[in-house]
N, CA, C and O atoms as a Maestro MAE file, in Angstrom:
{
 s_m_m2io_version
 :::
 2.0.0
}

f_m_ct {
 s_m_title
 :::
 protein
 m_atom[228] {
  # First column is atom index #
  i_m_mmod_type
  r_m_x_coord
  r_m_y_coord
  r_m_z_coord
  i_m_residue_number
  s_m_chain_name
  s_m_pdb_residue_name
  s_m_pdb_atom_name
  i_m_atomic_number
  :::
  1 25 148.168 135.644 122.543 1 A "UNK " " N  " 7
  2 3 147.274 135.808 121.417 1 A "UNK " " CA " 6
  3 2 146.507 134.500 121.206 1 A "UNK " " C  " 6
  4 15 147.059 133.401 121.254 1 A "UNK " " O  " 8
  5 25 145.133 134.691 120.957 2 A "UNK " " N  " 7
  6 3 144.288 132.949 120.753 2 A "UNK " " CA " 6
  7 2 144.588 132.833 119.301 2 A "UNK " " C  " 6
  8 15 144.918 133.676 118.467 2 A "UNK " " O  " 8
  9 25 144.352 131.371 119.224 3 A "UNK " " N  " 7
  10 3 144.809 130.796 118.155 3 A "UNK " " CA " 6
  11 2 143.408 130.379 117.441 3 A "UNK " " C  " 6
  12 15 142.886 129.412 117.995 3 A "UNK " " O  " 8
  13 25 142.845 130.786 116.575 4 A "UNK " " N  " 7
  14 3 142.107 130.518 115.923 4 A "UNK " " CA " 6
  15 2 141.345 129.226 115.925 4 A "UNK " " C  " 6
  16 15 140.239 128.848 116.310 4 A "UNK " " O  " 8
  17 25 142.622 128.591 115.207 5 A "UNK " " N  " 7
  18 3 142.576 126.636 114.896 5 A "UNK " " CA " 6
  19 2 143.261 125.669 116.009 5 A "UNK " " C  " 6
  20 15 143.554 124.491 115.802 5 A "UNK " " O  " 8
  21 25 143.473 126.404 117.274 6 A "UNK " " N  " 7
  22 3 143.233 125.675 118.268 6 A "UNK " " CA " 6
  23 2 141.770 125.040 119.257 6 A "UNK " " C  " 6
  24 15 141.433 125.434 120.373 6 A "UNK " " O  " 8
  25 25 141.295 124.271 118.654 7 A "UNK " " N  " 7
  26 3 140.208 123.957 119.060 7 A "UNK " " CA " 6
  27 2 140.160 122.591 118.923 7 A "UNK " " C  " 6
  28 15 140.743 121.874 118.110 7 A "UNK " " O  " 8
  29 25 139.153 122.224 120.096 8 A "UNK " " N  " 7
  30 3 139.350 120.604 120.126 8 A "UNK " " CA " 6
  31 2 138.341 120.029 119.020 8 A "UNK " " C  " 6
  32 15 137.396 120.541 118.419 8 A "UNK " " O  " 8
  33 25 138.809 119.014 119.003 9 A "UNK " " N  " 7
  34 3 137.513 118.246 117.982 9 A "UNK " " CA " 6
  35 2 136.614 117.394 118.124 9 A "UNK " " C  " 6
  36 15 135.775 116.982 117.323 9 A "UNK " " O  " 8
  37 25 136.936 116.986 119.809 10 A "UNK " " N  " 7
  38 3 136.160 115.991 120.035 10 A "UNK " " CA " 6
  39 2 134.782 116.470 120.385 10 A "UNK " " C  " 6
  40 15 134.673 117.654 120.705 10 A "UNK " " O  " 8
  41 25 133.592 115.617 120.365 11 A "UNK " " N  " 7
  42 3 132.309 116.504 120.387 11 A "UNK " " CA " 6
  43 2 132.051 114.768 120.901 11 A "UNK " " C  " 6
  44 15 132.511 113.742 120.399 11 A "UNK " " O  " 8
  45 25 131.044 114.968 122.207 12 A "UNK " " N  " 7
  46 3 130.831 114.091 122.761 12 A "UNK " " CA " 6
  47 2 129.478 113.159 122.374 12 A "UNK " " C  " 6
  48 15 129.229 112.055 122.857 12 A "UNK " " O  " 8
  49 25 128.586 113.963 121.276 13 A "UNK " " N  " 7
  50 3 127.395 113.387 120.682 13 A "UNK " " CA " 6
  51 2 127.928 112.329 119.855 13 A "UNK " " C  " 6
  52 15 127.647 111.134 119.939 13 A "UNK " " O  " 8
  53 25 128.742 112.895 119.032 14 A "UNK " " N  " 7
  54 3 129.431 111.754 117.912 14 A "UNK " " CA " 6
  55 2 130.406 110.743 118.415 14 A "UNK " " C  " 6
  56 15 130.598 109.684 117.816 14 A "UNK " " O  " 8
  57 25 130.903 111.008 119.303 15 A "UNK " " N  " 7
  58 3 131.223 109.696 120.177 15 A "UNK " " CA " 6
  59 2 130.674 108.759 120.524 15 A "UNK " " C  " 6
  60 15 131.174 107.637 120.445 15 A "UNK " " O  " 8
  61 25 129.350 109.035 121.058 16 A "UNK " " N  " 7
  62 3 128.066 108.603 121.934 16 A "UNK " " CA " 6
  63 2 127.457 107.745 120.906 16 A "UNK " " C  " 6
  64 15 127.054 106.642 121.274 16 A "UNK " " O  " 8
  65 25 127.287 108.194 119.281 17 A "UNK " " N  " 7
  66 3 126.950 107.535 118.353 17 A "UNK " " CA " 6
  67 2 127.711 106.482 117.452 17 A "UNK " " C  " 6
  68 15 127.184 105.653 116.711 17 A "UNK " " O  " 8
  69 25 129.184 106.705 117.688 18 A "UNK " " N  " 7
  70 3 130.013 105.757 117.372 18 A "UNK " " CA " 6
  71 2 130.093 104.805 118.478 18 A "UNK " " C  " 6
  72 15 130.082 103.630 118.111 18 A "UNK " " O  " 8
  73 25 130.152 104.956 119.422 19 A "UNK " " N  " 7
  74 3 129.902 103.845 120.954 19 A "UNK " " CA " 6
  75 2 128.897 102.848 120.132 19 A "UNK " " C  " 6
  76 15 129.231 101.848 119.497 19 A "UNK " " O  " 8
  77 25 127.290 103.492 120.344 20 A "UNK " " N  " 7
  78 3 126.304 102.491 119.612 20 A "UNK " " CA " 6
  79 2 126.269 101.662 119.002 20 A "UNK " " C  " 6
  80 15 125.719 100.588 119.244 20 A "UNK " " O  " 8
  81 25 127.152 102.133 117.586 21 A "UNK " " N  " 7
  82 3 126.935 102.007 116.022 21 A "UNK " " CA " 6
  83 2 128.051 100.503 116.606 21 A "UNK " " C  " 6
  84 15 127.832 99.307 116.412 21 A "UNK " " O  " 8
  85 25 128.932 100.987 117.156 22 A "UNK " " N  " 7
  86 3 130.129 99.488 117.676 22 A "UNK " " CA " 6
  87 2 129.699 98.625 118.181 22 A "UNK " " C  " 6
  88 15 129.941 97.419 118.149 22 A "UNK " " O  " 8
  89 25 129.021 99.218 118.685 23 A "UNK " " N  " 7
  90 3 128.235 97.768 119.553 23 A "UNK " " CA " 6
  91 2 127.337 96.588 119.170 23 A "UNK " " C  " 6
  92 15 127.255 95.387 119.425 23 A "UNK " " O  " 8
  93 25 126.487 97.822 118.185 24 A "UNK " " N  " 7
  94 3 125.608 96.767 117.295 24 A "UNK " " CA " 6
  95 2 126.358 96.139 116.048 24 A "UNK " " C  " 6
  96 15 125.918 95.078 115.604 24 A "UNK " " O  " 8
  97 25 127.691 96.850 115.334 25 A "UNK " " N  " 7
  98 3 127.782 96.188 114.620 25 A "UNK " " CA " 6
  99 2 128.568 94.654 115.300 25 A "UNK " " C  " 6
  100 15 128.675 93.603 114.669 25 A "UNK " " O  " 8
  101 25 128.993 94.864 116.559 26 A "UNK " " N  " 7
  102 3 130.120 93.351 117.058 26 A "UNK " " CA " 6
  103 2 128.989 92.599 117.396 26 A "UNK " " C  " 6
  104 15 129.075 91.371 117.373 26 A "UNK " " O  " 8
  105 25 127.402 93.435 117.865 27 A "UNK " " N  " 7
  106 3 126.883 92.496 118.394 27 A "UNK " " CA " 6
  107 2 126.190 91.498 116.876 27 A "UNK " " C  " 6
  108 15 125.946 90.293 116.817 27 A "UNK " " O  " 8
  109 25 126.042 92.498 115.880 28 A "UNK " " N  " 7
  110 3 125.478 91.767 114.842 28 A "UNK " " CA " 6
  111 2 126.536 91.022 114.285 28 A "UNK " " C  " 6
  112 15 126.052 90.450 113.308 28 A "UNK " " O  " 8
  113 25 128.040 90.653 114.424 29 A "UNK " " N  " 7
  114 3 128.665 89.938 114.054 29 A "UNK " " CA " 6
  115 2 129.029 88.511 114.291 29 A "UNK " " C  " 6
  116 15 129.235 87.552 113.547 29 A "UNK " " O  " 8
  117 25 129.042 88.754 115.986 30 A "UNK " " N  " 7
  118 3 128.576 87.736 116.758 30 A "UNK " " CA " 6
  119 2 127.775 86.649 116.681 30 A "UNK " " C  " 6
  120 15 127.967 85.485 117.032 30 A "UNK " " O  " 8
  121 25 126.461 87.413 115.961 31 A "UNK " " N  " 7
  122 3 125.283 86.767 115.951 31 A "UNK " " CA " 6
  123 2 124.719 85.761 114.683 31 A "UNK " " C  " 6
  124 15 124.709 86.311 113.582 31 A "UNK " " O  " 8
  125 25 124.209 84.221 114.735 32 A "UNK " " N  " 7
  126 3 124.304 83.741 113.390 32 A "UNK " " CA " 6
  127 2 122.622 84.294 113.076 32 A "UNK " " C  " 6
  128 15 122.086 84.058 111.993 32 A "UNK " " O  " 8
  129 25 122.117 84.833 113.870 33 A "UNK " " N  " 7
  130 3 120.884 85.205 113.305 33 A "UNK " " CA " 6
  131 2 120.241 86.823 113.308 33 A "UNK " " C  " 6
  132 15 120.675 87.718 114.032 33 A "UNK " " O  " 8
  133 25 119.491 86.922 112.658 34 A "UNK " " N  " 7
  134 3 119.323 88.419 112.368 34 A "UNK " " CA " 6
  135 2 119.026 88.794 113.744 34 A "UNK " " C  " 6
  136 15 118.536 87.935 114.478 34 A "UNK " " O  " 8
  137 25 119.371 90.533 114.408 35 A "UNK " " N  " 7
  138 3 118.975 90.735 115.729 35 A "UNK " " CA " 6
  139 2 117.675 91.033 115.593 35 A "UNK " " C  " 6
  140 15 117.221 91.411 114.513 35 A "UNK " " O  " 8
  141 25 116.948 90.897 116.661 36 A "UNK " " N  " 7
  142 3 115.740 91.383 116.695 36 A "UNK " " CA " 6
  143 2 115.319 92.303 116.913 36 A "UNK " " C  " 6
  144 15 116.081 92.883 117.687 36 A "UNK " " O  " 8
  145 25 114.205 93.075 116.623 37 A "UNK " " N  " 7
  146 3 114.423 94.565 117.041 37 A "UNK " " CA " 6
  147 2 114.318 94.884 119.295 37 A "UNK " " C  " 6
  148 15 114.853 95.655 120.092 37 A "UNK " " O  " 8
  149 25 113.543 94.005 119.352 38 A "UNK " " N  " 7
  150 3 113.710 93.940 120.632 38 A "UNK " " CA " 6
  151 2 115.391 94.369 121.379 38 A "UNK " " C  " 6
  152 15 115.805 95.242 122.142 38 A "UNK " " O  " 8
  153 25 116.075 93.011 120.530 39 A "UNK " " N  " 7
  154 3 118.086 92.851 120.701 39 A "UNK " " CA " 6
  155 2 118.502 94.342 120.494 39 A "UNK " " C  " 6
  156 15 119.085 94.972 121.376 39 A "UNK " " O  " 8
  157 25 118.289 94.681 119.716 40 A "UNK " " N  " 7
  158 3 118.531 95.948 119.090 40 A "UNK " " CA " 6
  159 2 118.505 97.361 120.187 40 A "UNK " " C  " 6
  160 15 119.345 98.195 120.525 40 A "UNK " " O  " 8
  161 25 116.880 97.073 120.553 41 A "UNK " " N  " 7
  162 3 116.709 98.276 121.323 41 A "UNK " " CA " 6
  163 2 117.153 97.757 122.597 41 A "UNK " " C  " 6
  164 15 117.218 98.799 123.250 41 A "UNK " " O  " 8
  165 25 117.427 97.019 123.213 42 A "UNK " " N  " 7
  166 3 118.019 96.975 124.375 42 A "UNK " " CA " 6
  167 2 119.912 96.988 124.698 42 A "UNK " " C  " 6
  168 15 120.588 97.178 125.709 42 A "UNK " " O  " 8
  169 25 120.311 96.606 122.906 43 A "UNK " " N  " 7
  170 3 121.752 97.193 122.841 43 A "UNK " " CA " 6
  171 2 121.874 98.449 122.946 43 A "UNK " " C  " 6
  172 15 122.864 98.715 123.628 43 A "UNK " " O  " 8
  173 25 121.005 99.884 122.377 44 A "UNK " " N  " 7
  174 3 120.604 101.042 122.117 44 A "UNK " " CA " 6
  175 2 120.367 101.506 123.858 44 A "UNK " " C  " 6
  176 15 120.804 102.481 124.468 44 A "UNK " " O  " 8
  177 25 119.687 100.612 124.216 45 A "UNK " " N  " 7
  178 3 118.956 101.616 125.710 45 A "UNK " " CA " 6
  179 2 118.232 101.960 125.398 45 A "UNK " " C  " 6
  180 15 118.240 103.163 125.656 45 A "UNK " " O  " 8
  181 25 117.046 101.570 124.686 46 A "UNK " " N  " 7
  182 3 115.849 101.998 124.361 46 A "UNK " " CA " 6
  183 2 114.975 101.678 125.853 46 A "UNK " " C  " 6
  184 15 115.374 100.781 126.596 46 A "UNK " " O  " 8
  185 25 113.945 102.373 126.144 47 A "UNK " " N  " 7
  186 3 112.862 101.816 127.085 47 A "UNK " " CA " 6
  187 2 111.725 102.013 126.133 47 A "UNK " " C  " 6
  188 15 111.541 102.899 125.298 47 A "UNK " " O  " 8
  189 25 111.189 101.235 126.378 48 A "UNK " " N  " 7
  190 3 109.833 100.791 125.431 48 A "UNK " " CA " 6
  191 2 108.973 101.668 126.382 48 A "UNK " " C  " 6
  192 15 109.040 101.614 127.610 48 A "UNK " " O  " 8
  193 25 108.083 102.555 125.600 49 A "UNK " " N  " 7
  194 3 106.830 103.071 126.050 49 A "UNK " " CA " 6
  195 2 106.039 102.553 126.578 49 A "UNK " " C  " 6
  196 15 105.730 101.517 125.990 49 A "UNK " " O  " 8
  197 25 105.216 102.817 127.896 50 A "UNK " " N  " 7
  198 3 104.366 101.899 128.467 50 A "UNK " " CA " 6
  199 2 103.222 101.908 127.403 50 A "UNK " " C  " 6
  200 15 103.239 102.663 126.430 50 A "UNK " " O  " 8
  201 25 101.991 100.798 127.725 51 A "UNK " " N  " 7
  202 3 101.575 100.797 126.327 51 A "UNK " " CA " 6
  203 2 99.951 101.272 127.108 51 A "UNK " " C  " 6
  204 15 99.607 100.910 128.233 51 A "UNK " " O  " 8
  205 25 99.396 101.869 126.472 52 A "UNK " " N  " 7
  206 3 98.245 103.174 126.686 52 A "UNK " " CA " 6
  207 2 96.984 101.779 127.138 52 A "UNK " " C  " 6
  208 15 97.144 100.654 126.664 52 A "UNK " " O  " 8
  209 25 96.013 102.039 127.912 53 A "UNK " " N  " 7
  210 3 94.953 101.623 127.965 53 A "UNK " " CA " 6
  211 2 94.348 101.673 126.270 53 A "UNK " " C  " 6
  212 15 94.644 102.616 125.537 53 A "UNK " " O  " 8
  213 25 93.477 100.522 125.802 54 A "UNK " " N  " 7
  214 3 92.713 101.208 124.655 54 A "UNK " " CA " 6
  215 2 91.607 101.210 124.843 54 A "UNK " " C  " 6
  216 15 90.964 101.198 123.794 54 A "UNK " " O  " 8
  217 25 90.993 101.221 125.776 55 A "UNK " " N  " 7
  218 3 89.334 101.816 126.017 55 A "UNK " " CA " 6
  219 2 88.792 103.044 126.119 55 A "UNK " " C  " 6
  220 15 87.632 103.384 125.889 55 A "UNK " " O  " 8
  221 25 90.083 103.947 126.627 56 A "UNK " " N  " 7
  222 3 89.866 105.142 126.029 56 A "UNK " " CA " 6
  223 2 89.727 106.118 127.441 56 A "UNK " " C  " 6
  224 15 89.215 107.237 127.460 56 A "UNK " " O  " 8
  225 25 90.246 105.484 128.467 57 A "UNK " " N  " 7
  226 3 89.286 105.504 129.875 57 A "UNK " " CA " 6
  227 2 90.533 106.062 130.927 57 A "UNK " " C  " 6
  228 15 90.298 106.239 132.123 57 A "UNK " " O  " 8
  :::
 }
 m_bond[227] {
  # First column is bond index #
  i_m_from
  i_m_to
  i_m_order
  :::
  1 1 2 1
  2 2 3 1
  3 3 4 2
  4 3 5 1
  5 5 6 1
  6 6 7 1
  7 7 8 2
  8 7 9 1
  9 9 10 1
  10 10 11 1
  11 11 12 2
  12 11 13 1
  13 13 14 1
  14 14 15 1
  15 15 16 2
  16 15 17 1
  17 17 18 1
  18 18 19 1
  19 19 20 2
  20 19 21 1
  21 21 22 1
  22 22 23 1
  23 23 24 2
  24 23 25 1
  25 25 26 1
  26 26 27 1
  27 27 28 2
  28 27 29 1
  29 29 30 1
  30 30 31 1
  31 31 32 2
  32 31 33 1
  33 33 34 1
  34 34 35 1
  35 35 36 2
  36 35 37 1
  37 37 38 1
  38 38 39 1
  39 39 40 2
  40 39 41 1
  41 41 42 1
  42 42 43 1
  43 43 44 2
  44 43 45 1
  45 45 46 1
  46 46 47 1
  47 47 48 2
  48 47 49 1
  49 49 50 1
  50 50 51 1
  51 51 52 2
  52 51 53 1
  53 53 54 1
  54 54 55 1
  55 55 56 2
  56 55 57 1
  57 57 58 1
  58 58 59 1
  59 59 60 2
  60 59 61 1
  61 61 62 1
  62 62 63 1
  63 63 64 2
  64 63 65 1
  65 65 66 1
  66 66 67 1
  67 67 68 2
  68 67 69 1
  69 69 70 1
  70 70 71 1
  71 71 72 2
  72 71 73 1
  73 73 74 1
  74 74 75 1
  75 75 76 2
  76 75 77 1
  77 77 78 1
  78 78 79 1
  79 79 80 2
  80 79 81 1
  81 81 82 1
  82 82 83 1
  83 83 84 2
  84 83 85 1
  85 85 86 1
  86 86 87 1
  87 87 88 2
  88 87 89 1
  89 89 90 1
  90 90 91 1
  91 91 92 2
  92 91 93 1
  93 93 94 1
  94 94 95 1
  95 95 96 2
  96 95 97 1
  97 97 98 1
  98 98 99 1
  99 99 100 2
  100 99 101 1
  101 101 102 1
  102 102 103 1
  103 103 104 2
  104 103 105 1
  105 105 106 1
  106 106 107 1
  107 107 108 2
  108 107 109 1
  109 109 110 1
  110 110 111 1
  111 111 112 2
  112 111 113 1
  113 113 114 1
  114 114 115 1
  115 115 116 2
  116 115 117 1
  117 117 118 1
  118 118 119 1
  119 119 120 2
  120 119 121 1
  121 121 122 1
  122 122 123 1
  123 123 124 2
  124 123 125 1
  125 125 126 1
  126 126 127 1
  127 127 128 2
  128 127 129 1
  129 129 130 1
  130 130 131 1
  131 131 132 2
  132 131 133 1
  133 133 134 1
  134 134 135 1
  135 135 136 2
  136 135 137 1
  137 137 138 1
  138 138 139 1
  139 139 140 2
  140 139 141 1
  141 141 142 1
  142 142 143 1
  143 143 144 2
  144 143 145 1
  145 145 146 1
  146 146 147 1
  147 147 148 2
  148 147 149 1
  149 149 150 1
  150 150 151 1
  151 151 152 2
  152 151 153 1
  153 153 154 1
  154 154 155 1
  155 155 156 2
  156 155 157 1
  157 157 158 1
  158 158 159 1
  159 159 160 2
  160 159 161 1
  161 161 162 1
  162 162 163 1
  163 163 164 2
  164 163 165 1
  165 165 166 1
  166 166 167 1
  167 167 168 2
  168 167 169 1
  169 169 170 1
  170 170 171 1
  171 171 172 2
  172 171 173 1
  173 173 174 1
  174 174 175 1
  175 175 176 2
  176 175 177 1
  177 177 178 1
  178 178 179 1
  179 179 180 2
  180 179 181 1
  181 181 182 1
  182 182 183 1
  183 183 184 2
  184 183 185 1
  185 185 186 1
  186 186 187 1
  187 187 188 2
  188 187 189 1
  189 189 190 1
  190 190 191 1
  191 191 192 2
  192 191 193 1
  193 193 194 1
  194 194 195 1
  195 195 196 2
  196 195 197 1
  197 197 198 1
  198 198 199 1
  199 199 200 2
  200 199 201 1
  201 201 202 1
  202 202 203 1
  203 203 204 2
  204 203 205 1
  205 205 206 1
  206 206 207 1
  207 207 208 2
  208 207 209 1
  209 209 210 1
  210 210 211 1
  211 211 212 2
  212 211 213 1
  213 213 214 1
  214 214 215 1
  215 215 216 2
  216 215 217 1
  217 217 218 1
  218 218 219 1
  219 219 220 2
  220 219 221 1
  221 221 222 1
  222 222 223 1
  223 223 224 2
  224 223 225 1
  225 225 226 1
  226 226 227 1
  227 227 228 2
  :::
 }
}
């Protein structure tokens, strides 16, 4: 017979976001100065958007 409230709880998004959130906060602890957002997005894994021609061309 299945058990209703047998189910796992782990959910791998909210992991993925507690990973982050750890990182920046040890890295902001670490640090005697504010991070930069640059610091930030490269703790994150951000890739910066290439940045558009502006001539329009």
């Amino acid at each position: 017979m299945h058990d209703q409230f047998d189910v796992t709880l782990e959910d791998g998004d909210l992991l993925g976001e507690v990973e982050l959130t750890t990182t920046l906060i040890i890295a902001a602890s670490e640090s005697d100065e504010h991070l930069s957002q640059e610091q930030i997005d490269q703790l994150l894994g951000v890739i910066p958007k290439p940045r558009q021609d502006s001539s329009g061309s």
